[in-house]
Chimera marker file (.cmm) of the C-alpha trace (Angstrom):
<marker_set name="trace">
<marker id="1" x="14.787" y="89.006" z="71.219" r="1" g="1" b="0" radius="0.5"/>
<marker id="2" x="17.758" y="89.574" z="69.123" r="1" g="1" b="0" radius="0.5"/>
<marker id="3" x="15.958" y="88.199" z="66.210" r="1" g="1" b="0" radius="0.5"/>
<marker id="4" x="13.340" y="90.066" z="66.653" r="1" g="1" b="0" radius="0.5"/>
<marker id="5" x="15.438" y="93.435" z="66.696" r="1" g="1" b="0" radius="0.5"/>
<marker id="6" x="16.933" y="92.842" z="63.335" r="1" g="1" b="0" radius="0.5"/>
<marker id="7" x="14.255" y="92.404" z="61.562" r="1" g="1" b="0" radius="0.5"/>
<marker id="8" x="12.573" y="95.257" z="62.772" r="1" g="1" b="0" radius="0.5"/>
<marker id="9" x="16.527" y="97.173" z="61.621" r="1" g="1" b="0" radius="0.5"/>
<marker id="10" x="16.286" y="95.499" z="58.516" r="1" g="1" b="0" radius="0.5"/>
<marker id="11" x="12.540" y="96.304" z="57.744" r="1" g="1" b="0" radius="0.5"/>
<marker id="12" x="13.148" y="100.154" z="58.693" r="1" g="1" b="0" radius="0.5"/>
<marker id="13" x="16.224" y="100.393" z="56.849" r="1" g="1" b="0" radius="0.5"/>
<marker id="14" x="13.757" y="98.846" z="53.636" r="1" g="1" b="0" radius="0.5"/>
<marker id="15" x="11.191" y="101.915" z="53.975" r="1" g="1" b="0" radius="0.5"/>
<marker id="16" x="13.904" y="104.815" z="53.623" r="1" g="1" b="0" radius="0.5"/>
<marker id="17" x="15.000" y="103.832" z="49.866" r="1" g="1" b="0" radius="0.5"/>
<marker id="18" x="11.928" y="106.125" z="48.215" r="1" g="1" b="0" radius="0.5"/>
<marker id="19" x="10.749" y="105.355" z="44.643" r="1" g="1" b="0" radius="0.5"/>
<marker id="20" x="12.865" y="103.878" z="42.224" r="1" g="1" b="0" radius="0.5"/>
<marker id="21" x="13.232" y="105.651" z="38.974" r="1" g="1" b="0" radius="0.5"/>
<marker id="22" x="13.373" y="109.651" z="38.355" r="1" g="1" b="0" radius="0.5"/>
<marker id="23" x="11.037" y="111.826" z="39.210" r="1" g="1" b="0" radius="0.5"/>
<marker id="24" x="11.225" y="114.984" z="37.059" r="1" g="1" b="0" radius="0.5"/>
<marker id="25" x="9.643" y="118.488" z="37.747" r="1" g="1" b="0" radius="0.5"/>
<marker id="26" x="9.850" y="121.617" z="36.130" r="1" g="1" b="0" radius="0.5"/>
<marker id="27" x="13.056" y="119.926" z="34.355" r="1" g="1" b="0" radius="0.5"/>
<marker id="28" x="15.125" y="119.031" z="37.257" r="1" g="1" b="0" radius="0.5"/>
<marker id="29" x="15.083" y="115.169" z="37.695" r="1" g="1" b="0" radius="0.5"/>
<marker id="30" x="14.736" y="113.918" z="40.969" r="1" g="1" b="0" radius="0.5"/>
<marker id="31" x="16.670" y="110.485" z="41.437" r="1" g="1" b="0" radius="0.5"/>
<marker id="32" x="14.974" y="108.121" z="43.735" r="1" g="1" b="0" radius="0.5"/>
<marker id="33" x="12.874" y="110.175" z="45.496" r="1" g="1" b="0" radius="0.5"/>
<marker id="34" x="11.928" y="109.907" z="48.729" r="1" g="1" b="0" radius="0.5"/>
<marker id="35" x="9.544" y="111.899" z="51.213" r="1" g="1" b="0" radius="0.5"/>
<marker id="36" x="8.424" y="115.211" z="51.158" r="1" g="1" b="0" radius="0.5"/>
<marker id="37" x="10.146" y="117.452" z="48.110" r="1" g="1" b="0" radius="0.5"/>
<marker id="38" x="9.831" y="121.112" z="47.845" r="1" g="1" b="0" radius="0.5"/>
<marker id="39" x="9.485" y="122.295" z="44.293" r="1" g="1" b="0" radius="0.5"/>
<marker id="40" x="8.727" y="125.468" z="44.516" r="1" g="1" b="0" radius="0.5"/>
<marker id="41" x="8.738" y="128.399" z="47.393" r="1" g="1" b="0" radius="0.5"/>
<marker id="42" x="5.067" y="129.172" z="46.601" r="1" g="1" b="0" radius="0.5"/>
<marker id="43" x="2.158" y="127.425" z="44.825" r="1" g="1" b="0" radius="0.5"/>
<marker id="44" x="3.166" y="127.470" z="41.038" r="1" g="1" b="0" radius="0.5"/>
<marker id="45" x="2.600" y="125.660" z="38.034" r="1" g="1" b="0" radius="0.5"/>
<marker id="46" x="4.400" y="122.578" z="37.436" r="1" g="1" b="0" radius="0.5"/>
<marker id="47" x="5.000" y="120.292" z="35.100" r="1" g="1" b="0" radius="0.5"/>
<marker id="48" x="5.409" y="116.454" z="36.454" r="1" g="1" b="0" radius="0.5"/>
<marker id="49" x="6.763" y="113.200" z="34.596" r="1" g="1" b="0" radius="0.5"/>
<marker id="50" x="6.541" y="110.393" z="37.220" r="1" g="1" b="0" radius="0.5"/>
<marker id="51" x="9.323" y="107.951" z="35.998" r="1" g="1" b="0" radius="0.5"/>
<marker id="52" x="8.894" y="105.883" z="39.175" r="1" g="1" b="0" radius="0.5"/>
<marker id="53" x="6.625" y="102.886" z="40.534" r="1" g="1" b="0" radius="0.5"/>
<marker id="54" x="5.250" y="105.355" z="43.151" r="1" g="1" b="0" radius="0.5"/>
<marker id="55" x="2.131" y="107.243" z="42.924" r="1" g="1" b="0" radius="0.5"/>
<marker id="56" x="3.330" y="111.303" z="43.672" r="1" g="1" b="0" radius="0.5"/>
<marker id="57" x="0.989" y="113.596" z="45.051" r="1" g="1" b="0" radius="0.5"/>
<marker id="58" x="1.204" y="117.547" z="44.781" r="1" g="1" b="0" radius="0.5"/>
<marker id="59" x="0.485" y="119.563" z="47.748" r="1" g="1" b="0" radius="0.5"/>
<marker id="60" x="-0.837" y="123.076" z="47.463" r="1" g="1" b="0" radius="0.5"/>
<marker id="61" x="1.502" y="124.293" z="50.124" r="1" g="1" b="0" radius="0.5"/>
<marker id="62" x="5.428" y="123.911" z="51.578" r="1" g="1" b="0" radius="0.5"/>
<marker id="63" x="5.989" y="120.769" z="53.424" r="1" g="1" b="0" radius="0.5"/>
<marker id="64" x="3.407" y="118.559" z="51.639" r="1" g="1" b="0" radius="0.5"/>
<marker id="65" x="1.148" y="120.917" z="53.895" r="1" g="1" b="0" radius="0.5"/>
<marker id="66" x="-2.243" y="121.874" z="52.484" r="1" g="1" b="0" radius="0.5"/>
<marker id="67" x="-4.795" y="120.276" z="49.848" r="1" g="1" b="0" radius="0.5"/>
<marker id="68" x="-3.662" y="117.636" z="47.650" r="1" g="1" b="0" radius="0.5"/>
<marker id="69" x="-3.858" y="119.513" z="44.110" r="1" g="1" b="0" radius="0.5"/>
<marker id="70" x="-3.022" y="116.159" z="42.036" r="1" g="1" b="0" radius="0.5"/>
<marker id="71" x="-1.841" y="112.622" z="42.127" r="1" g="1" b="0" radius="0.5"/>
<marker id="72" x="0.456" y="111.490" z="39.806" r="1" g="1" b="0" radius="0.5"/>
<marker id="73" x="0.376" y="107.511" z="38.615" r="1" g="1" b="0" radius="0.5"/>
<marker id="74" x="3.600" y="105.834" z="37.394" r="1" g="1" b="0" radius="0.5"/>
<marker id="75" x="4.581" y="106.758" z="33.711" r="1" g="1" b="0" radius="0.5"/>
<marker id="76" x="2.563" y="109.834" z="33.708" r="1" g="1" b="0" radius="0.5"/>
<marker id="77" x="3.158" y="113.026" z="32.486" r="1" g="1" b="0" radius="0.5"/>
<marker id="78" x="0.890" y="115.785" z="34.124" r="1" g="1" b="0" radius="0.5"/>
<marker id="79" x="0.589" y="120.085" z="34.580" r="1" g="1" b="0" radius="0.5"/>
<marker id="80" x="-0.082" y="120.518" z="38.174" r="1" g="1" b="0" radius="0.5"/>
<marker id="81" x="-0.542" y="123.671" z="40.669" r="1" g="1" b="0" radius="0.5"/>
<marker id="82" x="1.519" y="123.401" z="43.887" r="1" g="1" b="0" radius="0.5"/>
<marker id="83" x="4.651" y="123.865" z="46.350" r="1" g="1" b="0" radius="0.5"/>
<marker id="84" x="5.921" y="120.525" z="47.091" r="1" g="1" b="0" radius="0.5"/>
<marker id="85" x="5.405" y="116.833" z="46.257" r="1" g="1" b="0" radius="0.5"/>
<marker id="86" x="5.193" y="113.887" z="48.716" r="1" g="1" b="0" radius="0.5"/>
<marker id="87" x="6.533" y="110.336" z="47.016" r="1" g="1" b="0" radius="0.5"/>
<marker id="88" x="7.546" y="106.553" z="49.549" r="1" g="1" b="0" radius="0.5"/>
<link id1="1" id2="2" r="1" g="1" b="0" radius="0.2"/>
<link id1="2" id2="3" r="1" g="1" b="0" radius="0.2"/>
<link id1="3" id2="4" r="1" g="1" b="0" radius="0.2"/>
<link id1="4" id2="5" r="1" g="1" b="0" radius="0.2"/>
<link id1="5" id2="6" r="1" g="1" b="0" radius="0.2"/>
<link id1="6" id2="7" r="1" g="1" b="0" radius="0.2"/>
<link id1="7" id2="8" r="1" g="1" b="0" radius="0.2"/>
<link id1="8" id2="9" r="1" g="1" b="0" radius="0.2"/>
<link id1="9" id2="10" r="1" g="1" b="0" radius="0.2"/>
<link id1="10" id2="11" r="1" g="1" b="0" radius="0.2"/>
<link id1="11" id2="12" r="1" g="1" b="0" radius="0.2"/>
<link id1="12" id2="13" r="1" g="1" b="0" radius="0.2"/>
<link id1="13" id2="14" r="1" g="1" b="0" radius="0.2"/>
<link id1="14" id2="15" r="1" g="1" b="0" radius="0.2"/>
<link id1="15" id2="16" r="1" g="1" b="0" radius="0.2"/>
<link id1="16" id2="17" r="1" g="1" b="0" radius="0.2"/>
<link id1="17" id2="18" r="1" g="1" b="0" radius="0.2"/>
<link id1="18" id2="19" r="1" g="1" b="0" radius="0.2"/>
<link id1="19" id2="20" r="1" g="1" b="0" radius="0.2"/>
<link id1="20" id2="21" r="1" g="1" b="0" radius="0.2"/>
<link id1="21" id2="22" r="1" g="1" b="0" radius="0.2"/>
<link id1="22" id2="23" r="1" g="1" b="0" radius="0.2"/>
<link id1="23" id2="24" r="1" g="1" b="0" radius="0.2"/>
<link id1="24" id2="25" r="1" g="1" b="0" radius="0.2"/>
<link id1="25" id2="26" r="1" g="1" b="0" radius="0.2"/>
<link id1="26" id2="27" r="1" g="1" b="0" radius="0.2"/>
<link id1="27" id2="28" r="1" g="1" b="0" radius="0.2"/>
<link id1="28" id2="29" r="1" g="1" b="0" radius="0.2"/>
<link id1="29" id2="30" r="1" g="1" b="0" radius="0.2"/>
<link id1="30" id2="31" r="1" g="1" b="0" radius="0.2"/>
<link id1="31" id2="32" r="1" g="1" b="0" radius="0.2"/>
<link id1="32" id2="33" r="1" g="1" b="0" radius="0.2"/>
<link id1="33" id2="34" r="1" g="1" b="0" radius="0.2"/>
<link id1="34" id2="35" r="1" g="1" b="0" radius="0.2"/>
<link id1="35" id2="36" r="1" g="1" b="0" radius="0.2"/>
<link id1="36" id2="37" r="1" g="1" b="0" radius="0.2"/>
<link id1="37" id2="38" r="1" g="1" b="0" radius="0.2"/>
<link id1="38" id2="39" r="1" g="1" b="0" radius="0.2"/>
<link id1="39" id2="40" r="1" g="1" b="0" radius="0.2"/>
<link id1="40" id2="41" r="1" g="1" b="0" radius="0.2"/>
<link id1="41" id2="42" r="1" g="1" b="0" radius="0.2"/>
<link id1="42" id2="43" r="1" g="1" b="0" radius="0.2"/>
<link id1="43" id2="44" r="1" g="1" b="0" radius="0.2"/>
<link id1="44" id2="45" r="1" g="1" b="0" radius="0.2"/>
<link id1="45" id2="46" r="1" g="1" b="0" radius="0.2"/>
<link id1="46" id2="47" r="1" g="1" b="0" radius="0.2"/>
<link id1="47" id2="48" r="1" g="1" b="0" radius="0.2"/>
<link id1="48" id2="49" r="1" g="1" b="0" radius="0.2"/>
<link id1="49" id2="50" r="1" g="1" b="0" radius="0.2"/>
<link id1="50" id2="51" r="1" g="1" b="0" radius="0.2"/>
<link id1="51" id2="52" r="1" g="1" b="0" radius="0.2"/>
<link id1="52" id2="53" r="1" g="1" b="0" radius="0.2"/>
<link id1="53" id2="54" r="1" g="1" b="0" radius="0.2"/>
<link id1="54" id2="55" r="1" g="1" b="0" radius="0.2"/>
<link id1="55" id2="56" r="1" g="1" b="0" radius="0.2"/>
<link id1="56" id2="57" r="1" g="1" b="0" radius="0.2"/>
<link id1="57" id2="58" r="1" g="1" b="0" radius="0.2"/>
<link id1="58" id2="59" r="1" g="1" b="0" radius="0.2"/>
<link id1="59" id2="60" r="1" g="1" b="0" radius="0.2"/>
<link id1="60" id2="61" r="1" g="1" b="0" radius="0.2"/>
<link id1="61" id2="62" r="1" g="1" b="0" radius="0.2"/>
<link id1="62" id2="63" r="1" g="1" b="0" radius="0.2"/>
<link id1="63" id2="64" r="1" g="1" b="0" radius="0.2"/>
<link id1="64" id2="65" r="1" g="1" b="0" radius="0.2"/>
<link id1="65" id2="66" r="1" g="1" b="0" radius="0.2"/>
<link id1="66" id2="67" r="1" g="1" b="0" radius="0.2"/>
<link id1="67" id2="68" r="1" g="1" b="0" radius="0.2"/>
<link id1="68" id2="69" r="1" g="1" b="0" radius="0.2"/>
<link id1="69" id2="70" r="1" g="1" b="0" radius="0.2"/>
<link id1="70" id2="71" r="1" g="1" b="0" radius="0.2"/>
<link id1="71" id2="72" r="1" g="1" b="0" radius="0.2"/>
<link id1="72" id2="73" r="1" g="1" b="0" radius="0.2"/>
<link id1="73" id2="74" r="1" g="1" b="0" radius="0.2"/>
<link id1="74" id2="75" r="1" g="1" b="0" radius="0.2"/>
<link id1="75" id2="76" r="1" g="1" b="0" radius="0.2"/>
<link id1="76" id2="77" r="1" g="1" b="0" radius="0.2"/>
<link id1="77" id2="78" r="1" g="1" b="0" radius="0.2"/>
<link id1="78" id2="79" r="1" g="1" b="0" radius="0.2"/>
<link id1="79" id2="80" r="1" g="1" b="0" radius="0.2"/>
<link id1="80" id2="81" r="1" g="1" b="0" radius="0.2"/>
<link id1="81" id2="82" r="1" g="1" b="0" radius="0.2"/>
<link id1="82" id2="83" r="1" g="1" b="0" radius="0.2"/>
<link id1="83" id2="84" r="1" g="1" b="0" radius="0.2"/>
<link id1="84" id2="85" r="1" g="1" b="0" radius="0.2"/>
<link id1="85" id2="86" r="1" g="1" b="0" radius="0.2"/>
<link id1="86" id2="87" r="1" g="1" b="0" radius="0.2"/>
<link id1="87" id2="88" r="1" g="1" b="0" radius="0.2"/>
</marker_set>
């Protein structure tokens, strides 16, 4: 039972690192991101360099609410429309 309780610590505590690399927006670099980001108060250009080995994706709306407006592949650099960006 023990056993079985650490590894389910160890694999949970695995999950909450985020992407590895930078994730920049607008010019503001974004260490390690993780989650839901909000990158703007309203829907607004951006521009996106993914830096990471995680695909981003660009919600229209706060909260990584709303249509997905783009997805952004590792090593890209992309113009996007949105509020906030969702990256694991």
């Amino acid at each position: 039972m023990c056993a079985v309780a650490g590894t389910l610590i160890l694999s949970a505590a695995g999950t909450a690192t985020g992407a590895e690399g930078v994730l920049i927006v607008n010019d503001t670099a974004h260490e390690n991101p993780s989650g839901c980001l909000p990158v703007a108060d309203q829907p607004s250009p951006l521009q996106i360099m993914n830096d990471t080995g995680s695909v981003a994706t660009v919600h229209l709306e706060a909260g990584c609410a709303g249509p997905i407006t783009e997805t952004v592949v590792p090593g890209s650099d992309i113009d996007a429309f949105g509020s906030s960006i969702r990256i694991e």
